[in-house]
TINU-890353 format. One record per residue (C-alpha): x negated, y negated, z; residue in one letter. Coordinates in steps of 0.001 Angstrom, whole numbers, padded with zeros to 6 digits, always signed. Layout:
// TINU-890353
XYZA;...
***
This chain:
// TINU-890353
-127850-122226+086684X;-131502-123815+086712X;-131957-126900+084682X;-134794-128747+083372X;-135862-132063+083512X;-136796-132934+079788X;-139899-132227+079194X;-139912-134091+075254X;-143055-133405+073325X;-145663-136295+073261X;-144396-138254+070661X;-140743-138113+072018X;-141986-139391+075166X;-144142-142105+073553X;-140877-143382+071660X;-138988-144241+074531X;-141496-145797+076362X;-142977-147975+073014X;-139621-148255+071918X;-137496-149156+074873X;-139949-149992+077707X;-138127-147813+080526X;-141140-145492+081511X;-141445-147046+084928X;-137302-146946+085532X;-137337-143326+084476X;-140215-142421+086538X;-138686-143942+089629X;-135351-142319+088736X;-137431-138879+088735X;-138758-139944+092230X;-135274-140543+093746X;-134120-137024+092221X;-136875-135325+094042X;-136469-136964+097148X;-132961-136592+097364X;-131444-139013+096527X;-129552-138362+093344X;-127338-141394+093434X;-129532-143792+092935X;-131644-141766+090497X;-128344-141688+088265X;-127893-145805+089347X;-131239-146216+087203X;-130744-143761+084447X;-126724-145743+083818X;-128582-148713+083586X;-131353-147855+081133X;-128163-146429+079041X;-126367-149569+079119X;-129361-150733+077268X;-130840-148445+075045X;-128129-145698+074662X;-129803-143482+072871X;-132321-142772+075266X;-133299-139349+075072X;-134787-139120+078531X;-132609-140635+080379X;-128885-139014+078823X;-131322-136010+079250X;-132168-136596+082924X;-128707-137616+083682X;-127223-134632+082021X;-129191-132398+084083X;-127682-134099+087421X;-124052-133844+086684X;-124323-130416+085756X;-126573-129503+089512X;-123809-131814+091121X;-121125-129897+089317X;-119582-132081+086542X;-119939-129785+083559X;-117759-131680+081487X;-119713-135205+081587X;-123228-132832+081890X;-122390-131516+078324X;-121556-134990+076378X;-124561-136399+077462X;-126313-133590+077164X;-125502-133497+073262X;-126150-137280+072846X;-129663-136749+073841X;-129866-133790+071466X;-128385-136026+068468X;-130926-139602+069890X;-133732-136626+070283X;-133729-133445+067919X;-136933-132640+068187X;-136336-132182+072183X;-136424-128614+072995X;-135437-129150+076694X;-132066-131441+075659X;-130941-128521+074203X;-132267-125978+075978X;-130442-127485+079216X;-127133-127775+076799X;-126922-124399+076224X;-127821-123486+080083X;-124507-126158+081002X;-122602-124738+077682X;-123149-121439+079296X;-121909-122113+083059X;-118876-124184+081672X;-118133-120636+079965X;-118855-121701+076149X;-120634-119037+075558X;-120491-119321+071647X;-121619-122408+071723X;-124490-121789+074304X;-125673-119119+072257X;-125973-121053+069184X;-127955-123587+071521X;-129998-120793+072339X;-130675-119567+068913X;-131789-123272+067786X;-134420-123974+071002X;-136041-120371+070763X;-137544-120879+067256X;-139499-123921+069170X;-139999-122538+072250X;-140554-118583+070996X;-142993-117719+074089X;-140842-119270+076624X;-139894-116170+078690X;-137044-117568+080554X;-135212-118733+077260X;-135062-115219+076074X;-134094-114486+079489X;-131005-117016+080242X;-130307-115630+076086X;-130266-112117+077417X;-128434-112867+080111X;-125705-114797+078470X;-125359-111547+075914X;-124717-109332+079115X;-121759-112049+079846X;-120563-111754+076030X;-120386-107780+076509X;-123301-107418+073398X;-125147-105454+075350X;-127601-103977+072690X;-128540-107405+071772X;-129131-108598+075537X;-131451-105694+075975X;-133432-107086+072781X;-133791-110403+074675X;-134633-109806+078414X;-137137-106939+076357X;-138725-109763+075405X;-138842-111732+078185X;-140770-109296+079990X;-143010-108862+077444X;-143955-112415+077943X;-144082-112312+081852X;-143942-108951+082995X;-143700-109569+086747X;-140047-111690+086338X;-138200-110010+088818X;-134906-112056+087647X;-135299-110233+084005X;-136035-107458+085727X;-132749-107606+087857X;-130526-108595+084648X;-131891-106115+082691X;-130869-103735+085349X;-127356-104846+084913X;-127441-104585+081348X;-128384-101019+081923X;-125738-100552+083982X;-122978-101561+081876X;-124542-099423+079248X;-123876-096465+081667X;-127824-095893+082183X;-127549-096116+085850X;-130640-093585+086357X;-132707-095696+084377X;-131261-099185+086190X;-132184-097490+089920X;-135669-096573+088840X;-135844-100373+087977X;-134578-101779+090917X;-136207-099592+093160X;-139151-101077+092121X;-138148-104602+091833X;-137258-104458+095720X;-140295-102904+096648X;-141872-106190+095482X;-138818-108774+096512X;-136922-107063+099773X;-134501-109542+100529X;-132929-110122+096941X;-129786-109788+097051X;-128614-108711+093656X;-131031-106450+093355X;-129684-104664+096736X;-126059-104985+095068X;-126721-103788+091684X;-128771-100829+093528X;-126191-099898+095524X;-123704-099932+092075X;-126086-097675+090376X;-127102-094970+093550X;-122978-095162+093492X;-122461-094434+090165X;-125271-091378+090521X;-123488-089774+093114X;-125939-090991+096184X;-123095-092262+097819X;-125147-092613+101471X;-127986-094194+099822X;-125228-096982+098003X;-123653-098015+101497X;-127344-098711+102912X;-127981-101244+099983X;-124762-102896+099507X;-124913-103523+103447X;-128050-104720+102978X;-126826-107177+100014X;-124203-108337+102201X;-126536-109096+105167X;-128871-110976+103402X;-126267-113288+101583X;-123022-113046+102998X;-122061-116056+100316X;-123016-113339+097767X;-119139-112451+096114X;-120017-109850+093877X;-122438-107935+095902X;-119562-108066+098651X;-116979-106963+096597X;-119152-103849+095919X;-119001-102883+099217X;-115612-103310+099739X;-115034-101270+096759X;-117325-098757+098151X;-115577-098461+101385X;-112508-098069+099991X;-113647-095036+097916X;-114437-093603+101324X;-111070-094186+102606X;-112619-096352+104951X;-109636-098869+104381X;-109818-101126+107524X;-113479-101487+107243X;-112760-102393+103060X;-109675-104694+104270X;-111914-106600+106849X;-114508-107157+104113X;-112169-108257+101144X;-111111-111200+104194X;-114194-112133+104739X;-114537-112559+101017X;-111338-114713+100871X;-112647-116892+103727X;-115682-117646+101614X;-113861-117900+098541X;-109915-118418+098922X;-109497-119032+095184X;-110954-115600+094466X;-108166-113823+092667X;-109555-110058+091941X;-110843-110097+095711X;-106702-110828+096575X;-105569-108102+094110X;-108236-105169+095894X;-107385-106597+099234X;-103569-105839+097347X;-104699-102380+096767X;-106350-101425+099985X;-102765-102443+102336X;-100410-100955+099534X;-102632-097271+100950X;-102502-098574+104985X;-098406-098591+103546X;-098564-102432+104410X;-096349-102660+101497X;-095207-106506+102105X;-098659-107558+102889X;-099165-105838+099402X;-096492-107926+097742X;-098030-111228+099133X;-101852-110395+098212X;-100751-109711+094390X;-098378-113040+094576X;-101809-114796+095057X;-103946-113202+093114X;-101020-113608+090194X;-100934-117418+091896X;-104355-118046+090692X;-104727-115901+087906X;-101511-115400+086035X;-102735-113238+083667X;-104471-110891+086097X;-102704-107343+084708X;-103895-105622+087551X;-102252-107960+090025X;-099232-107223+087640X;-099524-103905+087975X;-100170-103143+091731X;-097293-105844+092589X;-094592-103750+090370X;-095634-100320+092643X;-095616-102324+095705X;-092290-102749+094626X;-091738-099636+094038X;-092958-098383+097382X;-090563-100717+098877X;-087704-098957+096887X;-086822-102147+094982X;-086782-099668+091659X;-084470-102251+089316X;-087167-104951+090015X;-090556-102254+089738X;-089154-101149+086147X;-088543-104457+085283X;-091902-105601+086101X;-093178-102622+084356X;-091478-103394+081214X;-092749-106563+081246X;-096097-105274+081198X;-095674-102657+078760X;-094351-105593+076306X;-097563-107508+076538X;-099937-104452+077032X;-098188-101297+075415X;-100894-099007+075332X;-101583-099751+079064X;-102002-096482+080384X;-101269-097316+084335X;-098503-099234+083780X;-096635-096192+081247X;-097910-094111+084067X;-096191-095945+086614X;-092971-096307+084984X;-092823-092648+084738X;-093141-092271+088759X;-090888-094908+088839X;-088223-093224+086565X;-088897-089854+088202X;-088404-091585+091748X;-085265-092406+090794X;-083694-089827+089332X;-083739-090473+085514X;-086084-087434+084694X;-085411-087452+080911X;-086859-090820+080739X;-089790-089983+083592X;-090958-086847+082051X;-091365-088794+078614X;-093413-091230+080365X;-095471-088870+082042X;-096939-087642+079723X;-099649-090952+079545X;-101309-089480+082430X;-103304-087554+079747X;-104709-091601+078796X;-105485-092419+082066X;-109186-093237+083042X;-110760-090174+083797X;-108173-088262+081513X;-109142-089559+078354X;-111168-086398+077569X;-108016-083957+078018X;-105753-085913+075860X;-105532-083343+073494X;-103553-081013+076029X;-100282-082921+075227X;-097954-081050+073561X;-094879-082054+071437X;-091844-080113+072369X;-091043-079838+068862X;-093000-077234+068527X;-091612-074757+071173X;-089080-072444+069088X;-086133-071195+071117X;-087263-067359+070184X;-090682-067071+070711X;-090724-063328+070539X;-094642-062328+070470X;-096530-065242+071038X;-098489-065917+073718X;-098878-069538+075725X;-100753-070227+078263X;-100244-072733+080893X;-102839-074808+081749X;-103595-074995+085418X;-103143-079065+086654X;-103540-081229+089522X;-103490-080085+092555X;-101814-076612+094753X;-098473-078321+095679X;-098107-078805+092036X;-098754-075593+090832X;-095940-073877+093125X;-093858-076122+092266X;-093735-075994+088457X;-094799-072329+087731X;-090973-071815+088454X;-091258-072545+084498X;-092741-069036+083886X;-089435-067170+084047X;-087845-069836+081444X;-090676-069221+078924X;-090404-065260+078957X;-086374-065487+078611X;-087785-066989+075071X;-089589-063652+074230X;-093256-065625+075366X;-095918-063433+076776X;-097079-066050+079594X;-100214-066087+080860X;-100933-068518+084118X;-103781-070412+084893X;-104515-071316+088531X;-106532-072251+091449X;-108228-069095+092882X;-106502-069202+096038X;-103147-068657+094289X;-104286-066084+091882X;-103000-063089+094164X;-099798-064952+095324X;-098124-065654+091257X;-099468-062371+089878X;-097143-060568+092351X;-094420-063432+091735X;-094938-062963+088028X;-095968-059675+087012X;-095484-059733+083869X;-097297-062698+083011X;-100881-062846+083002X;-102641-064913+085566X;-106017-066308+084969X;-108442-068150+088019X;-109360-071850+086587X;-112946-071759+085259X;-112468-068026+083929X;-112834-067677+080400X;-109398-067610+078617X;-107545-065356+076789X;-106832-065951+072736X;-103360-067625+072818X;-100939-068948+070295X;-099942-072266+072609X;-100894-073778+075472X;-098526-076197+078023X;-100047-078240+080396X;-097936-077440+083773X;-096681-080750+084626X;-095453-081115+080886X;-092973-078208+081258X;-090105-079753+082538X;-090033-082670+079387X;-090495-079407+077220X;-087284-077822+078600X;-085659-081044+078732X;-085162-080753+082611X;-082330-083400+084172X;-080988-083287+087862X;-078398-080707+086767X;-080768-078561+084913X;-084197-077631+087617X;-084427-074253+087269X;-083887-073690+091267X;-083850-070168+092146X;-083238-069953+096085X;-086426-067882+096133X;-089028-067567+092443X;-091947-066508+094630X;-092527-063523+096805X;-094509-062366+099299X;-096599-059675+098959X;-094620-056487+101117X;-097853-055021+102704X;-099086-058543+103717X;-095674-059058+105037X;-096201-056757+107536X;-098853-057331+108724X;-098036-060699+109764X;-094610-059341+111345X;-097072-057085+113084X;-099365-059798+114306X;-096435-062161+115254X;-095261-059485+117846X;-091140-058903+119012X;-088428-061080+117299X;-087239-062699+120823X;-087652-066361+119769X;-087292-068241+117371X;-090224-068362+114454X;-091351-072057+113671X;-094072-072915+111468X;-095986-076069+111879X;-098329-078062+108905X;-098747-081737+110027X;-101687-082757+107632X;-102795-082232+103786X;-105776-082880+102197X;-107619-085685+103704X;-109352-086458+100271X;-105920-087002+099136X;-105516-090984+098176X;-102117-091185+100353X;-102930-088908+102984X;-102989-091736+105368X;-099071-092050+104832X;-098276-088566+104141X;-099958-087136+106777X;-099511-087406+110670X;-101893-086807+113946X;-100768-083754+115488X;-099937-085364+118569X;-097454-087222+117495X;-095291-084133+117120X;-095473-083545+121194X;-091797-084579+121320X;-091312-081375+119670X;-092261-079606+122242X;-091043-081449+125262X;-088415-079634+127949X;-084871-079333+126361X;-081699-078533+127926X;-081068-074560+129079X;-079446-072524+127080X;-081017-072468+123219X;-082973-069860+121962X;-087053-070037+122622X;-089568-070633+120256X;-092670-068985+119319X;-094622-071855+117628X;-097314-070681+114512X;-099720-073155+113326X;-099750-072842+109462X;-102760-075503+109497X;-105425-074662+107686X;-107870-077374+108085X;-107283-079210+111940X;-108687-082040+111802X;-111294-082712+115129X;-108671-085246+117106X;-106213-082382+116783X;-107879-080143+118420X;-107797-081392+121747X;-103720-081542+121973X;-103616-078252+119939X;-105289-076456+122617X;-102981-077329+125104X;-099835-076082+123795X;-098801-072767+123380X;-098227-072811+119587X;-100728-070041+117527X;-103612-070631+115462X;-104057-067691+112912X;-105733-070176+110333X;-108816-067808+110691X;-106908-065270+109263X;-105477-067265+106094X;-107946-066302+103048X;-105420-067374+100647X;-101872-068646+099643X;-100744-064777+099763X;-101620-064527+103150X;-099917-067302+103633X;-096765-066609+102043X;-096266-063132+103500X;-096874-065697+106932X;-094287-067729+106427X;-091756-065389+105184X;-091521-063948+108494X;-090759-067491+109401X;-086942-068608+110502X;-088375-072630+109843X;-091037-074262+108306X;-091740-078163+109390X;-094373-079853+107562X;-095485-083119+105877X;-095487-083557+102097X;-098184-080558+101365X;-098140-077237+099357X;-096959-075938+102628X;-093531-077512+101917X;-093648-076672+098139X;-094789-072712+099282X;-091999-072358+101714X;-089108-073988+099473X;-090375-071445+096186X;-089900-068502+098809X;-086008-069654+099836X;-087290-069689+103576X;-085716-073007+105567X;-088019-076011+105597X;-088290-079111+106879X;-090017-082013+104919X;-091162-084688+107011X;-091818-087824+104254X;-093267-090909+104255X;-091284-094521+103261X;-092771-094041+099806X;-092679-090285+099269X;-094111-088447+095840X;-091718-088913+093047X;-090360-085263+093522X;-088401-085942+096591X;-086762-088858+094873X;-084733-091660+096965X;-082440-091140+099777X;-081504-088090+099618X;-081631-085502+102603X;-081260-082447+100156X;-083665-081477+097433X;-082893-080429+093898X;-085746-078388+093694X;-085703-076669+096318X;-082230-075651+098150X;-083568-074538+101186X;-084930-077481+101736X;-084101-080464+104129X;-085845-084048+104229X;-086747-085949+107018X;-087820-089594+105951X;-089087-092339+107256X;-086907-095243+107868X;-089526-098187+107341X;-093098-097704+106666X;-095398-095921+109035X;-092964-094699+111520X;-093049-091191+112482X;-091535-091315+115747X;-088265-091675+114174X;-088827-088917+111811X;-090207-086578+114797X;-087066-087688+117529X;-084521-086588+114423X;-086674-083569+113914X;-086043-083032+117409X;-082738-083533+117431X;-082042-080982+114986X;-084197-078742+116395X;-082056-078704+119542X;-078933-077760+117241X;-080757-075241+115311X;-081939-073083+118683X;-078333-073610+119577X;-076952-071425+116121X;
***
């Protein structure tokens, strides 16, 4: 904050000095201030007070240099003494409300303001510190009125300029807050808010490359600057760029070790590098220094959670929920939670506040109350709202059949790519691409709301060994392509979608399945190894290339293809990815290799999966390690040539 030395009108000046004789003393107290030398400025000013007071200039002066030398609390109580000894004295007050305002009063500083500016009402930076405070307060419409008017006064103030900016931005006019700061730095470069709060907007406009040039810049030219590097390691984080975000939340703590949201990120960012007790410890601080930090709350209960310590994540949830009950995340969380563990009456409940999460907010109305859904239904027509992402739509289309046994005519929306693959599953439903106009209906479901509508338990998953099929022509073709049956089919899919927010823990570099395919001992059957990868990723390539394991991704326009693929499979073994959800709906053998904190649907411990029979899970035994997930693998590899 920038204080003022009083500057009292002429006839406030000419009663202290008539009045009290201390013009020289408070001249040489200014002096000492300027050189440096604050101490003995404040040695002079104490004295004049010990005999006069209620001298305006000097509880004025000495105000102003406990609040630059960082006692607020003594800077505010003299502050208002020389506003009572002097009310005519626009800059007593003015500097109360600028200390009122860093100590956080902001009611009070605001009312400070409102006084001076009547005195002072073409004094640009009052309605600018005003405007500024308002943007604190969250009145945005009001601060806009202000720092308006402070540029109308002086139109080249880049520092209105920049706050109104951020006004702008927290009004959601990002466009209109980069035009202004693009112009603001091509007069002033090397500010560094300006860089920051460019970067936020160019972010929030989708010019993502353009964002991580200016927040760099930000941090380069004031490393000290908090919020500017918080930005970035926001930013980076977005990009799944997690060490780079991790080093750069540290480098904030190092500056500022008392910084609690800048804990509860760093929190976030090792809970996805599956650094799960790290996790725990960054939330303990952040909670530390800011107990009421819900966020820190929040991300501490799913680090529990990912460290299966379920009793003590539900707990911690509750406890949330009882001081925040409309808290989306936390509802949200307590259904994974739930679900995780087993209790899937009580998780699918929950679940259904994913429609109030952010980003959701706008789809709320596609939550459906089960009391609705007659148990003859003979004639009407319900669609099924296509959700999330392709893993989730072969997983709970398996709903379809249930809905028809009630007389429904279904009709399925999905992803393109599975269009061709659950007409022929379903063919007497109706299946409709996402983003195609829909059919009149009587109801519509959202997909991942179908198993609370049927009241699904552990004993009650509608788990056919096989609800999908291959198409019979596609079939074989592939049986075609894949040659002789003298070995052994094995399909391979060690990666998902790398946009995915836990692909770092669900998914695996190829080579560190080369165990897989080391020597074993004479005397099993061979193996013909088929790469069911769509996507390889570039630093698979390389190891790919020198195995003898077939890459017909070329060849695989859609989940169909696909499917007829890997039912002329004996095994499928793949990470947590619509590969493993594909080959479980068809009833062919598969192999789940899982992360320490899988997806709720594989729930906790168990080797078998309710959903899908066929299925067989491989898990990790402490975070991060796939070698002991790939040497079981192995190991049952060996037996299963030997059958």
């Amino acid at each position: 904050m920038n204080y003022r030395l009083p500057q009292a009108a002429p006839h406030a000046v000419r009663y202290t000095a008539a009045r009290d004789g201390h013009a020289a003393a408070l001249s040489s107290a200014a002096a000492h201030l300027k050189a440096g030398r604050p101490e003995q400025a404040e040695a002079i000013w104490r004295r004049i007070l010990e005999i006069a007071p209620r001298n305006a200039d000097a509880l004025g002066m000495l105000g102003v240099c406990r609040a630059q030398r960082g006692n607020l609390t003594e800077a505010i109580g003299l502050l208002r003494r020389a506003v009572d000894a002097a009310p005519a004295m626009a800059s007593a007050l003015a500097n109360l409300a600028n200390v009122l305002a860093e100590a956080s009063q902001n009611a009070e500083a605001l009312e400070c303001y409102d006084r001076v500016i009547p005195r002072a009402p073409a004094n640009p930076q009052l309605h600018l510190l005003r405007g500024a405070l308002l943007v604190r307060m969250q009145r945005y419409t009001e601060a806009l009125e202000s720092l308006h008017r402070s540029l109308l006064l002086d139109p080249a103030n880049t520092q209105a300029r920049i706050e109104l900016a951020g006004c702008l931005l927290a009004l959601e006019r990002s466009d209109e807050a980069a035009a202004l700061l693009e112009n603001v730095i091509a007069l002033t470069a090397q500010d560094a808010r300006a860089n920051a709060l460019l970067g936020r907007a160019l972010k929030r406009t989708g010019r993502i490359d353009d964002a991580l040039v200016y927040l760099r810049k930000a941090a380069g030219i004031d490393p000290l600057f908090v919020q500017g590097q918080l930005d970035l390691a926001d930013l980076l984080e977005d990009l799944d760029r997690l060490p780079e975000a991790l080093d750069r939340y540290r480098h904030i703590l190092r500056q500022d070790p008392v910084h609690a949201q800048a804990y509860n990120n760093q929190g976030i960012v090792l809970q996805r590098l599956g650094r799960h007790e790290e996790a725990m410890e960054s939330f303990d601080r952040a909670l530390a220094l800011e107990p009421g930090l819900v966020a820190a709350s929040l991300g501490r209960a799913v680090a529990l959670s990912d460290l299966q310590r379920d009793a003590q994540a539900l707990e911690s949830l509750d406890a949330i929920i009882a001081t925040e009950p409309d808290l989306a995340l936390a509802h949200y969380n307590r259904a994974l939670c739930l679900l995780r563990a087993g209790r899937l009456g009580e998780g699918w409940n929950e679940y259904e506040w994913r429609w109030r999460l952010p980003g959701n907010t706008d789809r709320a109305d596609r939550a459906f109350d089960p009391a609705v859904l007659p148990a003859q239904m003979e004639g009407q027509s319900v669609l099924i709202e296509s959700e999330q992402g392709y893993g989730d739509m072969l997983q709970f289309c398996r709903y379809v059949p249930q809905l028809q046994q009630r007389g429904a005519r279904a009709m399925l929306e999905a992803p393109t790519p599975l269009v061709p693959l659950l007409q022929d599953s379903f063919p007497e439903a109706a299946v409709i691409a996402a983003g195609a106009p829909r059919p009149a209906h009587d109801l519509r479901i959202a997909l991942m709301s179908l198993p609370r509508i049927f009241g699904t338990t552990l004993d009650t998953i509608p788990c056919a060994a096989a609800y999908l099929r291959a198409d019979p022509e596609r079939r074989s073709h592939w049986a075609e392509v894949l040659g002789a049956r003298d070995a052994i089919r094995v399909g391979l899919a060690w990666s998902g979608n790398a946009k995915q927010k836990n692909d770092l823990n669900r998914s695996l570099p190829f080579a560190a399945l080369l165990p897989l395919f080391a020597e074993r001992p004479p005397g099993g059957a061979p193996i013909q190894w088929i790469s069911l990868q769509k996507d390889v990723r570039p630093a698979d390539r390389e190891p790919l290339q020198r195995l003898p394991i077939a890459d017909v991704s070329a060849r695989l326009n859609d989940f169909a293809d696909t499917a007829a693929l890997v039912d002329c499979l004996d095994l499928v073994i793949c990470v947590d990815t619509a590969i493993a959800h594909l080959a479980g709906a068809l009833g062919r053998p598969v192999w789940v290799m899982l992360g320490f904190a899988p997806d709720f649907r594989w729930l906790r411990d168990r080797v078998q999966s309710p959903w899908y029979p066929t299925a067989r899970l491989f898990r990790q035994p402490d975070p991060g390690n796939w070698t002991a997930v790939v040497d079981e693998i192995a190991r049952a590899l060996a037996l299963f040539r030997q059958a």
